[in-house]
N, C-alpha and C positions, 0 to 999 in steps of 0.2 A: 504493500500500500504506500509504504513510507518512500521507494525507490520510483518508484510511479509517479506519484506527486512532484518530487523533483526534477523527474527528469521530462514530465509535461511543461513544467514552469523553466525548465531551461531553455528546449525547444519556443514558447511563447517566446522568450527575452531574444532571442535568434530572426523571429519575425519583424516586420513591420509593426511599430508600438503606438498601443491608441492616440497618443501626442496633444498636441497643446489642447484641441476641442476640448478633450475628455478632462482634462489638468483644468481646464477654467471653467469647469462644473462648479469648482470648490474654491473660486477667486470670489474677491470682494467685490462690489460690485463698480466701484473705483479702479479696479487694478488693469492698467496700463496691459496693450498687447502684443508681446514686442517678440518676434522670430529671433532664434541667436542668427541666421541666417542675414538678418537685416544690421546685425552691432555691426562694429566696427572692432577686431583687440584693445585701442585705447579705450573702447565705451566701457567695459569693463573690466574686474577682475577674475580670473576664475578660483575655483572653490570646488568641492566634492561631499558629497555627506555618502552615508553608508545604510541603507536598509536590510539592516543582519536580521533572518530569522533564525534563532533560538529555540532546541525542543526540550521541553519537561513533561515526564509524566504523559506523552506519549500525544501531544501537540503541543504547536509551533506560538511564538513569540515574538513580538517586536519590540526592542527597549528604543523609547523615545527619551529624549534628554530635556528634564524643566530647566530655564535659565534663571538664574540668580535676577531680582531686579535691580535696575542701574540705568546709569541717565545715558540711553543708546534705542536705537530704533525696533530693536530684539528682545527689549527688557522682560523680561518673565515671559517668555515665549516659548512652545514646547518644540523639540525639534529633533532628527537623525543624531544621530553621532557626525563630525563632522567641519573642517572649516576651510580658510583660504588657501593656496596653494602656496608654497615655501620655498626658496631657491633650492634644497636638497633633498625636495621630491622629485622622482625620478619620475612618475607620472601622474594624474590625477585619482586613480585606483591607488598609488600610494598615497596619495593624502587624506584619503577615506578610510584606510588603516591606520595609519598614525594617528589619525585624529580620534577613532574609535578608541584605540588603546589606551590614547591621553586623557581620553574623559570618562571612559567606563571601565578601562583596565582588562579589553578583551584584545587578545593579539593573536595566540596561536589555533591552530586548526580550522581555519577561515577559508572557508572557500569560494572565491569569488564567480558568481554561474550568470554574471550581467549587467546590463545598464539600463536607466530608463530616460527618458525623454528631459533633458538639461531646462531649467527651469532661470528664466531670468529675474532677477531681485531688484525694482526700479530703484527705492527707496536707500538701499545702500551699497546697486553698481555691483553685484558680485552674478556670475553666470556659474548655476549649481548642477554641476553632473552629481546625480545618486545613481547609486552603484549597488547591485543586488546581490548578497552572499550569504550564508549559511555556515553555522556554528558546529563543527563536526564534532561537538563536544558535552554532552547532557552534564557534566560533572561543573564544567566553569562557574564562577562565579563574579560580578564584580567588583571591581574596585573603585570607587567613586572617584575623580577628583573634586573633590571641594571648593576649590577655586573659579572654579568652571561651570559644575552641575549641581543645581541644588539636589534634584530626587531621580530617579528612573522612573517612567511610568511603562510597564508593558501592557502591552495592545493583544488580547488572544489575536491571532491571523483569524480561528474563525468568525469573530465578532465584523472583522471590515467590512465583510459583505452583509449586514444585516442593514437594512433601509433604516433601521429606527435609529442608530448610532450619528445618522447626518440631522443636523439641526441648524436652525437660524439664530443670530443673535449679532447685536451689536457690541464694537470693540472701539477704541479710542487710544491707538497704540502712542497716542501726541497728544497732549494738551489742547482741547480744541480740535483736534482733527476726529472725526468719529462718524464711522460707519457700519454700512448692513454686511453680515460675511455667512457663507453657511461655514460649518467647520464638521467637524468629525468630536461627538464626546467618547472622550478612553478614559474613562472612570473618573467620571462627574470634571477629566480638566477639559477645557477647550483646545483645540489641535486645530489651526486655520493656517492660511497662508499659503507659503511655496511648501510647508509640511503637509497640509492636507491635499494640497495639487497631484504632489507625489504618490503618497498613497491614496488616492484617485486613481490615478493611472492603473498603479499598482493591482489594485483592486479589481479596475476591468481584466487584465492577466487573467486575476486569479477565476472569474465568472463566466472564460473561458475554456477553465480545465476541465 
């Protein structure tokens, strides 16, 4: 069952991937529509996040990362493991590793089986490939950094596709600035954004196995 399932969701990741349509499901209703196709390398930076699923007890897991709040455009915002690319990353799939390790303390037995559809960030200019992989490891555990991550929250994989989990609500990530967003609830937190774009996508994949 368990070799089935990955190896459908590999083949998908292989395919032509549902792409921006399906990703701006789960935009605000503000949010700018911008192809990387259309930047320009100076219009941005690039960046990587990591959608590691995780098995316990015989289903799969997503650890999403809460952010500490602080005076920045991200402040208390739920997100991938994940950040900007660094001159002694060797590619963008390494800086989805490094960054996972540096904030959740997951490094080995990772197996990377994909990428999904690069997500551009108007607000603070970064161009975010997420990168799809698997935990070959039921024993792991994290290591938080604190610096970084206030909490983990995991996402059961089977909860994404359930309709009831997408909801409305408004957010106000500016003082003054405040709008309509759907987002994804993963246990009572809000998940909106280029994190919920993502696992959007993600999601159709998966309602295709």
């Amino acid at each position: 069952m368990e070799n089935t399932f990955l190896s459908k969701l590999k083949q998908q990741l292989q395919l032509p991937l549902p792409g921006m349509e399906v990703q701006f499901e789960m935009a605000h209703v503000n949010r700018e529509k911008v192809n990387k196709e259309d930047l320009n390398p100076s219009d941005y930076r690039n960046s990587a996040v990591l959608l590691l699923l995780i098995k316990r007890d015989n289903a799969y897991y997503i650890p999403l990362t809460e952010r500490h709040d602080y005076k920045g455009v991200h402040s208390g915002q739920i997100s991938f493991p994940g950040g900007k690319f660094e001159a002694g990353d060797q590619n963008l799939s390494h800086t989805a590793l490094r960054e996972c390790y540096e904030e959740i303390g997951i490094q080995n037995n990772i197996e990377l089986i994909g990428k999904l559809t690069p997500v551009y960030i108007p607000v603070s200019k970064f161009l975010v490939t997420p990168f799809v992989a698997v935990l070959n490891d039921e024993q792991a555990n994290y290591c938080i950094n604190t610096a970084e991550v206030k909490s983990i929250i995991e996402l059961p994989l089977g909860n994404l596709t359930k309709p009831e989990i997408v909801k409305q609500t408004h957010v106000e990530p500016a003082p003054g600035y405040k709008f309509k967003t759907p987002y994804f609830d993963v246990e009572g937190k809000i998940v909106w954004g280029a994190t919920a774009m993502v696992l959007n996508e993600f999601k159709h994949l998966l309602l295709k196995l």
